[in-house]
C-alpha positions in Angstrom: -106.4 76.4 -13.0 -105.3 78.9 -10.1 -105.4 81.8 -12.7 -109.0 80.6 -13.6 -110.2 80.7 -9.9 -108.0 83.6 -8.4 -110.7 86.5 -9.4 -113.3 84.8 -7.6 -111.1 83.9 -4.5 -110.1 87.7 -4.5 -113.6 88.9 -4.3 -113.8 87.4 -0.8 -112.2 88.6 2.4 -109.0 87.1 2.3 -109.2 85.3 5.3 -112.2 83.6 4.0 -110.8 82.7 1.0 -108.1 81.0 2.6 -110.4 78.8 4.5 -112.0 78.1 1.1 -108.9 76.7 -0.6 -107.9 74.9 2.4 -111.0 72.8 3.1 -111.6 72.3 -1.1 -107.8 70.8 -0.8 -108.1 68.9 1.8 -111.8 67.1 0.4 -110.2 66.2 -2.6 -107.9 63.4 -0.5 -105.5 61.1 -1.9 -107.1 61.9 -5.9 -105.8 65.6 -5.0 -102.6 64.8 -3.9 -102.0 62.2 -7.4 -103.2 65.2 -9.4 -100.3 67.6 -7.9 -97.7 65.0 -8.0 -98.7 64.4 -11.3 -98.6 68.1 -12.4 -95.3 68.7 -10.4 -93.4 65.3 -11.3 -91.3 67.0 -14.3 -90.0 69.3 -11.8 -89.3 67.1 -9.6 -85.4 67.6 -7.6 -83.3 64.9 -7.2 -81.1 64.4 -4.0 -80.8 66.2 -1.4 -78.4 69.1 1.0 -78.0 69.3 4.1 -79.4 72.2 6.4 -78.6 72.2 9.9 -79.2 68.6 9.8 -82.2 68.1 7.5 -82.0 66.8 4.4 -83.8 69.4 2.1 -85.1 68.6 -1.3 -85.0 71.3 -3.1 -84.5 75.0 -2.9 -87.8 76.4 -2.1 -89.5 75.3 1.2 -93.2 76.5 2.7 -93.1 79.0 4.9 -95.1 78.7 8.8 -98.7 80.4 8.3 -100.3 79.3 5.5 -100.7 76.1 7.0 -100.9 77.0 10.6 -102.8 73.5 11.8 -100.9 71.0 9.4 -104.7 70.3 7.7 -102.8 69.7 4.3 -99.7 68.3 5.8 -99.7 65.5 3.1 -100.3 67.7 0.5 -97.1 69.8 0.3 -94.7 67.3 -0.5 -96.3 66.7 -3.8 -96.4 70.4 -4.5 -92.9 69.9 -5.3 -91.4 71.8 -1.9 -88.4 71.2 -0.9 -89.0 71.2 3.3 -92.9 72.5 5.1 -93.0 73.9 8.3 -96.3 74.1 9.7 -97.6 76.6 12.1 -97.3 79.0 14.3 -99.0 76.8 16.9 -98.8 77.7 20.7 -99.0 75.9 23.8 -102.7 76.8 24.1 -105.5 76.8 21.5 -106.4 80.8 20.7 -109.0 82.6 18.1 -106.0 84.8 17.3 -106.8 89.0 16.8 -109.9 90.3 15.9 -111.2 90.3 12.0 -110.4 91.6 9.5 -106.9 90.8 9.8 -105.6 89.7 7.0 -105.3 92.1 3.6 -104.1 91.8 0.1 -102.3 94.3 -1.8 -101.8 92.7 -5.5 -100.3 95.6 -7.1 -97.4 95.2 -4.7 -97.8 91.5 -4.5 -98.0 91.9 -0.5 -100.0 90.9 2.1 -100.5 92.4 5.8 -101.6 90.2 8.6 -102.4 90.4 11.9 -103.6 87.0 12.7 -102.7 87.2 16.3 -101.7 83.2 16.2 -104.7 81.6 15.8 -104.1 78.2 16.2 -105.9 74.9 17.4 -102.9 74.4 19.8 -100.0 72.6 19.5 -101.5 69.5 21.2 -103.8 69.3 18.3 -101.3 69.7 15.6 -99.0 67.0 17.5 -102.0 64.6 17.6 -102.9 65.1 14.0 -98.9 64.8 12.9 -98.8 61.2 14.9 -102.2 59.7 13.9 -100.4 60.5 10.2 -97.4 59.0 11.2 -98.7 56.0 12.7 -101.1 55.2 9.7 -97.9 55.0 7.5 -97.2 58.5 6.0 -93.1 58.5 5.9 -92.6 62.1 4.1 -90.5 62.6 1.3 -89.1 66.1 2.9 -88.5 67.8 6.1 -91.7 68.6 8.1 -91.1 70.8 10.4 -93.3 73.3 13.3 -93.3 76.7 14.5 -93.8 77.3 17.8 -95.1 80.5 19.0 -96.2 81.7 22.4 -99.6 81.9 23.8 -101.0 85.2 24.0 -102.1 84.5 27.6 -99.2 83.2 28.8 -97.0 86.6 30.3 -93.6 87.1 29.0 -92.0 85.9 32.3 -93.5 82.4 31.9 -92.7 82.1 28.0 -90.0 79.7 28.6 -92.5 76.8 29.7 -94.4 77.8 27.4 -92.6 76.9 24.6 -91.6 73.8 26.3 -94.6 72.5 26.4 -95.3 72.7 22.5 -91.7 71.6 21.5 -92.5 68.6 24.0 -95.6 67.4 22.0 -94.6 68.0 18.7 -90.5 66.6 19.5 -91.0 63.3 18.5 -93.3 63.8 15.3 -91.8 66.5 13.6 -88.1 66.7 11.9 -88.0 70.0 13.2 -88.6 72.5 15.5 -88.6 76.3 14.7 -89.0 79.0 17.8 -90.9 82.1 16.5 -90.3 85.3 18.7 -90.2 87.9 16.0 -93.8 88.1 14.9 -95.5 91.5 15.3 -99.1 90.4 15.8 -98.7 89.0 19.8 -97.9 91.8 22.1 -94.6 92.0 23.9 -93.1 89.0 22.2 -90.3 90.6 20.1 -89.0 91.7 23.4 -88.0 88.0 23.6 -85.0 88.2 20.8 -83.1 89.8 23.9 -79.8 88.0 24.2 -81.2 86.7 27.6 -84.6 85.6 26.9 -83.8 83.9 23.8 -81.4 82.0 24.9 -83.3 80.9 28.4 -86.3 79.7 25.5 -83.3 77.8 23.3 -82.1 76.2 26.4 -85.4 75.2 27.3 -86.8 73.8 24.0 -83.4 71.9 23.9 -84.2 70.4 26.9 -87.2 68.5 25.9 -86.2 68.0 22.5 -82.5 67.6 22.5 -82.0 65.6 18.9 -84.4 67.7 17.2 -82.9 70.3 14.8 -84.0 73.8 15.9 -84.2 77.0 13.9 -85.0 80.3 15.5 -86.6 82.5 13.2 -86.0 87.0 13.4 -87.6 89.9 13.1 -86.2 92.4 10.2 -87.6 95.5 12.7 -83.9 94.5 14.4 -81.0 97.0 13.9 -78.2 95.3 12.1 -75.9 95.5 15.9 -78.9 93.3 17.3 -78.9 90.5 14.4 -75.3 90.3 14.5 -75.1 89.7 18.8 -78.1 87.6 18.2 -76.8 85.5 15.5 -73.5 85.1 17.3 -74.9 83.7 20.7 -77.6 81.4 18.8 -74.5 80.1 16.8 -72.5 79.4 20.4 -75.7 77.7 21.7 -75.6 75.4 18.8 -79.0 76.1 17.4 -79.3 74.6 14.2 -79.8 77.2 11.5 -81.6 81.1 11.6 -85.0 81.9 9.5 -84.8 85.3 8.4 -87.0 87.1 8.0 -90.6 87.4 9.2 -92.9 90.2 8.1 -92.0 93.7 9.3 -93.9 96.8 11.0 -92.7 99.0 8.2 -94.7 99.7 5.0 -91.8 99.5 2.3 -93.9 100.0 -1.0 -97.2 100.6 0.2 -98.8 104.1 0.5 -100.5 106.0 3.6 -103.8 105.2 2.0 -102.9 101.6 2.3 -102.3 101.4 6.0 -103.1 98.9 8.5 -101.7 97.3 11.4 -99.6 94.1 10.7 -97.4 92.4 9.7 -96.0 93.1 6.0 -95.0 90.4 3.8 -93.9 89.6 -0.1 -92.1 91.6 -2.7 -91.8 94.8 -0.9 -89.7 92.9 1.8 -87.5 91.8 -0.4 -84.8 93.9 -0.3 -84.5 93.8 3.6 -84.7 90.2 3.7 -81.6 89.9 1.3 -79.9 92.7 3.6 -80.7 90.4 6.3 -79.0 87.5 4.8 -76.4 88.8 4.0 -75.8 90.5 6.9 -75.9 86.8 8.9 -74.2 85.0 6.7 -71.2 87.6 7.2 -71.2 87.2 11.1 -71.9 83.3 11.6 -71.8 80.0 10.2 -75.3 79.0 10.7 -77.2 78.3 8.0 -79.6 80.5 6.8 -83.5 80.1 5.7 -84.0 83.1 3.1 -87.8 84.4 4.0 -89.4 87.9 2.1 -90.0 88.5 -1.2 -89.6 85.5 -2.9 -90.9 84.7 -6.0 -89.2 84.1 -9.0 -86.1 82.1 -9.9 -84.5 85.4 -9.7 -85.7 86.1 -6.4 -84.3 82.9 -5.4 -80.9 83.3 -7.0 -80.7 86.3 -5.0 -81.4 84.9 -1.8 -78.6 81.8 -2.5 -76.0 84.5 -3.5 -76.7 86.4 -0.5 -76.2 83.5 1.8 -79.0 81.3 2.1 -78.7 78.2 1.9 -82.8 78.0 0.8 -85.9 79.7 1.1 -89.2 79.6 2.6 -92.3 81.4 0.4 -95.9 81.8 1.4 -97.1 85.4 0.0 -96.2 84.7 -3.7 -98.2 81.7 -3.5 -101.4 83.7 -2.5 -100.6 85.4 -5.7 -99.1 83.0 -8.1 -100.9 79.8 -7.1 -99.1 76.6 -6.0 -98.1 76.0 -10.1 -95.2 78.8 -9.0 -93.1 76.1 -7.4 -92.9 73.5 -10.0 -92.1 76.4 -12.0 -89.6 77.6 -9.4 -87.8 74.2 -8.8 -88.2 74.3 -12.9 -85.7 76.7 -13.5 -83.3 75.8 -10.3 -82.7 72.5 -11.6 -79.2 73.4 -12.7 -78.4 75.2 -10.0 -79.9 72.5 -7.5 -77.7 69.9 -9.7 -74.5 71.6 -8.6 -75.3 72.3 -5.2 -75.7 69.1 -4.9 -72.9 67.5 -6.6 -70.7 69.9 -4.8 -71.9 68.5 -1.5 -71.0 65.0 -2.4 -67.8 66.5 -3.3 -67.0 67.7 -0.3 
C-alpha cells in the first residue's frame, strides 16, 4: 500500500505530507489499528529484555519526532515496535523554526530537519497520555517521552524547565528521555557539558525519581566528550544513553544539497555505530542504537556494536511502516536468543 501512495506523498512538501499521513492514521481509529495488527501479527516478537528497566519487545523501537504530540500513540504498538517514545515536547507550546524545514533526499535515503521543536507542549501530550490511560489503554510496550527545552526559556533556567515537563508526563509515561543534543534550538548542545547535564539529570530525577531516564547525544561530540559524558551519566545512575541524534555534518550529501539542519538516515550510519561502540567500550549503560537504520543488517550492526536496540524514524519515511514487520521478520532468531539468554542468566 505505502509503495502505492509514496509518489504522491513525495510530490508535497514534506512537512505537509507528514501531516497528511498522520491525520489519515489517526481517522481511521480502532478499524486502522486491527488492520496493522493484522498485517504485523506473523511478525509478531515474543517476550521480552530488559533495558534500563523497561521491558522492550523487540529490537526495533520508534524513534522521538515523528510522532512529536503522541496523536497516534495507540497506533504504534500494533506496528509491530518493540518500545515508542514520543516527542520532543517542551515545557511550553512553540510553532518551532520557520518553513520549509524539513527536506528529503531519497537517493541517500536522508532527511534534514530543522523543526525547531514544534510541539503542542508537554502539558498537552501529558493530558492526552492520561485521558488514554484512564479510558483503559494498558500498552503492550514501553511508551516513553522526549523532553526538550523551550526555545524561550534561556539556558540558565533550562533546569526548571525540564522539570516541569518530566513532572507532567512522570506518572503517565514508562519513560523519560532528556534531549540536549538536537541542532535545531539555539545554544542547547551547550547543555551536554559535564555540569549542566548533570544539574538537568538531578533535577528530572527529582520529580520523577522511579521513572527510567535516558539522555540522548549529539554525534557533533568528539569521542573525549562522549566518553566523560557517558562516564558521569553512568555514576548518576541514569538509566541507559540514546545515541545518536541527527548531525550538523553532511556525510553523503553534496554542496548542491545544502541546508541547515539536522541530518538523519543512512548517511549517519556509520557515525552512529562509531558512536556505539565507542559507549559501549567506556560504560555499562545500555545503549539505544539511533542513525541509519534500516535493514536487518543495519540492525545487526547496531547489536554487534553494542546496542542493546534501536530506535528508527528516517527509513520509515522511506520504506513505509511494512519495514518493521519485515524488520522484526528477519530478527526473530536473533530476538529468540537474546531472549532465552536473559532467562539464562
Amino acid at each position: 500500500m505505502y509503495r502505492l501512495i509514496r509518489p504522491l506523498l513525495f510530490r508535497l512538501d514534506p512537512e505537509v505530507a507528514h501531516r497528511c499521513v498522520i491525520k489519515a492514521t489517526a481517522m481511521t481509529g480502532p478499524l486502522g489499528r486491527a488492520m496493522l495488527k493484522l498485517r504485523s501479527g506473523s511478525s509478531q516478537l515474543s517476550g521480552s529484555i530488559d533495558v534500563g528497566g523497561l521491558n522492550v519487545k523487540g529490537f526495533v523501537g520508534l524513534a522521538a519526532g515523528l510522532d512529536k504530540d503522541g496523536e497516534l500513540a495507540k497506533f504504534w504498538p500494533e506496528v509491530g515496535f518493540g518500545l515508542v517514545e514520543l516527542g520532543t515536547v517542551t515545557a511550553f507550546a512553540q510553532p518551532g523554526n520557520p518553513r520549509p524545514r524539513l527536506f528529503r533526499y531519497p537517493r541517500q535515503s536522508a532527511l534534514v530537519n530543522r523543526m525547531g521543536f514544534n510541539n503542542a507542549g508537554s502539558e498537552a501530550l501529558a493530558h492526552r497520555l492520561d485521558r488514554l490511560r484512564n479510558a483503559g489503554w494498558n500498552p503492550s510496550v514501553p511508551i516513553g517521552v522526549n523532553i526538550g527545552k523551550s526555545r524561550v526559556t534561556p539556558l540558565d533556567q533550562a533546569v526548571e524547565d525540564y522539570v516541569i515537563s518530566a513532572k507532567r508526563l512522570n506518572s503517565v509515561v514508562d519513560y523519560l528521555t532528556i534531549n540536549v543534543s538536537s541542532p535545531n534550538t539555539p545554544g542547547l548542545r551547550k547543555l551536554q557539558n559535564k555540569d549542566d547535564l548533570k544539574f538537568i539529570v538531578d533535577g528530572v530525577r527529582s520529580v520523577a525519581p522511579d521513572c527510567p531516564i535516558f539522555v540522548k547525544l549529539a554525534p557533533d561530540m568528539d569521542n573525549p566528550s562522549l566518553e566523560r559524558t557517558a562516564i558521569m551519566l553512568e555514576q548518576e545512575g541514569v538509566s541507559g544513553l540514546i545515541a545518536t541524534n541527527t548531525t550538523t555534518e553532511r556525510y553523503g550529501l553534496s554542496d548542491a544539497d545544502h541546508v541547515d539542519g539536522g541530518l538523519s538516515g543512512k548517511p549517519l550510519a556509520s557515525r552512529a555505530r562509531e558512536i556505539v561502540s565507542l559507549l559501549s567500550s567506556c560504560c555499562r549503560l545500555p545503549i539505544v542504537g539511533v542513525g541509519g537504520v534500516g535493514s536487518v543488517n543495519d540492525v545487526n550492526a547496531m547489536l554487534d556494536a553494542g546496542a542493546k536496540v534501536v530506535q528508527l524514524y528516517t527509513a520509515m519515511i522511506f520504506d513505509g511502516p511494512d519495514l518493521i514487520r519485515r524488520l522484526n521478520q528477519g530478527l526473530m532468531s536473533r530476538w529468540k536468543e537474546c531472549v532465552e539468554a536473559q532467562k539464562a542468566s
